[in-house]
N, C-alpha and C positions, 0 to 999 in steps of 0.2 A: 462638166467635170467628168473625168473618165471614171469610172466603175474601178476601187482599188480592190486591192487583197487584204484579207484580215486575219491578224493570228486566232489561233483556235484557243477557245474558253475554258478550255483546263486549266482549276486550278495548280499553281505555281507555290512553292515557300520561298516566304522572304528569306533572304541572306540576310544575316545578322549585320555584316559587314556592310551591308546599304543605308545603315542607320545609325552606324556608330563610328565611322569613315568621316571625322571631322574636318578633314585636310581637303576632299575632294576637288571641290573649285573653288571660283573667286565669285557667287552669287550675289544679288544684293535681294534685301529685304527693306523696301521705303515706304514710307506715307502713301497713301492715295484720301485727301481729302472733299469733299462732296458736300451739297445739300439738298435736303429731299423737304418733304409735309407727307401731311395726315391724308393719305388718299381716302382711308374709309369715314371722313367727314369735310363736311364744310369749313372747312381751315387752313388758311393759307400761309399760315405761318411757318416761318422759314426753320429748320433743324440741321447743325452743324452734325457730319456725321465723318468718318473715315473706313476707308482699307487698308489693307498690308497687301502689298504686293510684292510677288516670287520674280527676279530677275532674271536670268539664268548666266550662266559664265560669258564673256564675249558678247553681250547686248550692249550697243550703241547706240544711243540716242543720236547721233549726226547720220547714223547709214539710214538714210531712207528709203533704200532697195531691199533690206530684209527684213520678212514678215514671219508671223510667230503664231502657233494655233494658241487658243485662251479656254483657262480652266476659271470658271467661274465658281469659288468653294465655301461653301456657307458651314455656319459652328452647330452644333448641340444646345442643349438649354443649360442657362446657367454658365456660357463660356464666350468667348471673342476672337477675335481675327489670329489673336496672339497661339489659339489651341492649338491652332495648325503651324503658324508662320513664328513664334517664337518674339516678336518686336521689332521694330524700324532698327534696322542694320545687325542684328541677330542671326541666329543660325537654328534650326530644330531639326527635330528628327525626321519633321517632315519633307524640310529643306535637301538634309542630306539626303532620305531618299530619291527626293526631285534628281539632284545632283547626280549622283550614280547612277540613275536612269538613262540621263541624255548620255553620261559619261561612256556609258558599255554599250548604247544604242541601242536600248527598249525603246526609246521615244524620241522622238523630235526635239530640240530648245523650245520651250512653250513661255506664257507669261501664267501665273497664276495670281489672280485677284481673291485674297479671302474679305468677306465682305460679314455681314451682321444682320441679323433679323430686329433685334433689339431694338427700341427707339425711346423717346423722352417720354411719348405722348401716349403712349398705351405698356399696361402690364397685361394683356390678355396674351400670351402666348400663340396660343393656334390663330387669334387673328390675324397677329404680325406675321407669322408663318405666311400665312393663305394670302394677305395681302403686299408680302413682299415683293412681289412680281411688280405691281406699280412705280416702285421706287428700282427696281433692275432696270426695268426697258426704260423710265421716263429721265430719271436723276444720274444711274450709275455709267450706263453702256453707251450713251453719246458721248461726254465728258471722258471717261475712260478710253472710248477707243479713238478718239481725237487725241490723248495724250502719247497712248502707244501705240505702239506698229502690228496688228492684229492684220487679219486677212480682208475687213473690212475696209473696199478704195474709199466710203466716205459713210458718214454715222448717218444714214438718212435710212429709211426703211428698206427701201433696194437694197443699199450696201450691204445691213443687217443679212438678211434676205439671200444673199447670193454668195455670201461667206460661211452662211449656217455649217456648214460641214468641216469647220474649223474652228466650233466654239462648241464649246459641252458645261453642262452644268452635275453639279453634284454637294451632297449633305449630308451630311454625319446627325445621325438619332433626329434630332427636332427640325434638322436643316433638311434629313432627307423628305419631312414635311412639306416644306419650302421646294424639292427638289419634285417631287409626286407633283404640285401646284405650276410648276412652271412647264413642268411636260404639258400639262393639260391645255395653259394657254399662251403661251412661247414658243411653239415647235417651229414655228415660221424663222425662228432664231438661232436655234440652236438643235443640232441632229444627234445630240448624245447627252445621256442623263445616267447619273449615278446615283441611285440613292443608298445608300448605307445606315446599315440596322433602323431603319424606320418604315412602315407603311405611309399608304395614301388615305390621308382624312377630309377628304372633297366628301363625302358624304357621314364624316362625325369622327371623333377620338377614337383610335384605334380600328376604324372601320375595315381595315385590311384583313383583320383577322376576326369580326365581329360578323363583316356585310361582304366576304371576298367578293361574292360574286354580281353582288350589287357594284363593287366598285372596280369591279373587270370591267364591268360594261359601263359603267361611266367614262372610265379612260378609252374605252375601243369608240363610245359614241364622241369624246372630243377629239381623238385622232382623226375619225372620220369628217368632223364636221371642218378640218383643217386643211382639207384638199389635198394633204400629204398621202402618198400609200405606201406601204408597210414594211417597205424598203429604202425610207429615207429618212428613220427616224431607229435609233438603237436604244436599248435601254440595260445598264450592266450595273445589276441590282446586286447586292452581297450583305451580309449579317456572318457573324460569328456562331459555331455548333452549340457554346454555352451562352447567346446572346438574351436579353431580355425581349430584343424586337423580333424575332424569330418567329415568335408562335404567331405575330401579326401579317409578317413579311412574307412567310412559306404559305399560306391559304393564301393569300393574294396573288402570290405568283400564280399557283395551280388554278386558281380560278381563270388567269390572263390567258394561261397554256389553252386551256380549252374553245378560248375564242379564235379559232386559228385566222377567220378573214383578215384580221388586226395586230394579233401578235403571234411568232412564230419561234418558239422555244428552239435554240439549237448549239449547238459545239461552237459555232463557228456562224460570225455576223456576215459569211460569204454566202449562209443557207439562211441565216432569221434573224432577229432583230430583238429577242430577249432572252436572258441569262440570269439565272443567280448562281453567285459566287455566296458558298459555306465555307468558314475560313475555319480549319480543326484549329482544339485546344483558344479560341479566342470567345471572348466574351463583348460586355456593351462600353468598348473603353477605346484608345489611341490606338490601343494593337491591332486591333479591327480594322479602325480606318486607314493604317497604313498598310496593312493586306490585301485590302480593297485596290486601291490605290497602283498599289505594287503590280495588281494582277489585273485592272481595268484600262488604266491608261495605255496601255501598249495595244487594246481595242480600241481604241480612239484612235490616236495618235502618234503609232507605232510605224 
């Protein structure tokens, strides 16, 4: 794949108009149904689960010559597919920003998969987190990308594999959990990660901002042990000025900053491969993540 161009990491203000613009297109918002188990035990027992999935205007299921990069976006604690995507055949604010995105040409038509950390079989929060990954590579992303038209020619680890730079992960507060977790052992999958208002807790609750520099170098030594170098993996972190995960999120970054072999703090993903976005006047809420959002994907997928 050729070497592309990347816009520069300045933050941006959303246009109010990107979110309150309920006419923009003709998107759809449907089911994506699944079953996964209990990867962190011996139990095979089967769990009905679902997504919500972002369509975008002009998606046809009969064109099978058109391919689509994929936003893979997990919720917060205490919320579902719905935070983001609104319900099966719904519209939210996070739709219409979608919408007006591709509409003015920040981004590509993309699919977006919001998906759940939740499950039957455990209330421990941070395990489901940590062990989500299981149920993304094993249950969600074959199934999923066999049904739509991703960049992936076939769901087999190759496919995965050679598409990576057309699939990005990202989470809001508990998801960006989920989102730290999957950078660490997913990269093989995916070249772009968003985590929003949440640190990495590979090494304990809140450790981003407890153990920064303990868990810089956790994630510079999984990057490394990945065979990937430091140019094929992005990461476009962002929290709000009044956020609660801030005081976690900004020691972790600066600790990453200082590991240069690994990660390479910069304006622009044409010189490095890590960014935080401070979103003024936002706090640990939807306005955040649709700032995020507003201001990261056009680094992806732009």
């Amino acid at each position: 794949m050729k070497k592309r161009k990347y816009q520069d990491n300045t933050y941006r203000r959303l246009p109010d108009e990107y979110i309150l613009n309920k006419n923009v297109s003709e998107c759809r918002v449907v089911r994506f149904n699944y079953t996964t188990r209990n990867y962190a035990a011996e139990d095979n027992t089967v769990y009905n689960k679902y997504a919500l999935v972002y369509l975008p205007e002009g998606y046809d299921e009969n064109n099978t010559e058109r391919r689509y990069n994929v936003l893979y976006l997990i919720h917060g604690g205490a919320c579902s597919p719905e935070w983001y995507l609104g319900g099966e055949g719904c519209t939210s604010e996070v739709t219409r920003l979608l919408d007006n995105m591709i509409q003015n040409g920040l981004i590509e038509p993309l699919i977006v998969c919001a998906v759940s950390w939740l499950n039957e079989y455990s209330d421990d929060a941070t395990e489901n987190c940590l062990n989500f990954r299981h149920e993304l590579i094993n249950d969600i992303m074959p199934l999923f990308e066999r049904k739509y038209r991703t960049y992936a020619e076939d769901v087999t680890e190759r496919g995965f594999v050679q598409s990576r730079k057309h699939r990005a992960f990202s989470g809001y507060s508990m998801g960006a959990v989920v989102t730290w977790n999957v950078l660490g052992y997913c990269m093989d999958k995916f070249a772009y990660f968003m985590p929003m208002s949440g640190d990495c807790w590979e090494l304990g609750m809140t450790a981003g901002g407890s153990r920064p520099d303990e868990t810089a170098a956790e994630l510079a030594r999984e990057i490394a042990n990945s065979g990937f170098a430091s140019d094929d993996i992005f990461i476009y972190a962002g929290c709000g000025d009044a956020d609660i995960a801030e005081p976690n999120l900004t020691p972790q970054i600066n600790a990453m900053k200082k590991l240069t072999d690994t990660f390479i703090y910069s304006e622009s993903f044409n010189e490095g491969n890590l960014y935080e976005c401070i979103c003024p006047d936002c706090g640990h809420d939807l306005k955040t993540a649709l700032h995020i959002l507003y201001n990261g994907l056009p680094k992806m997928f732009g």
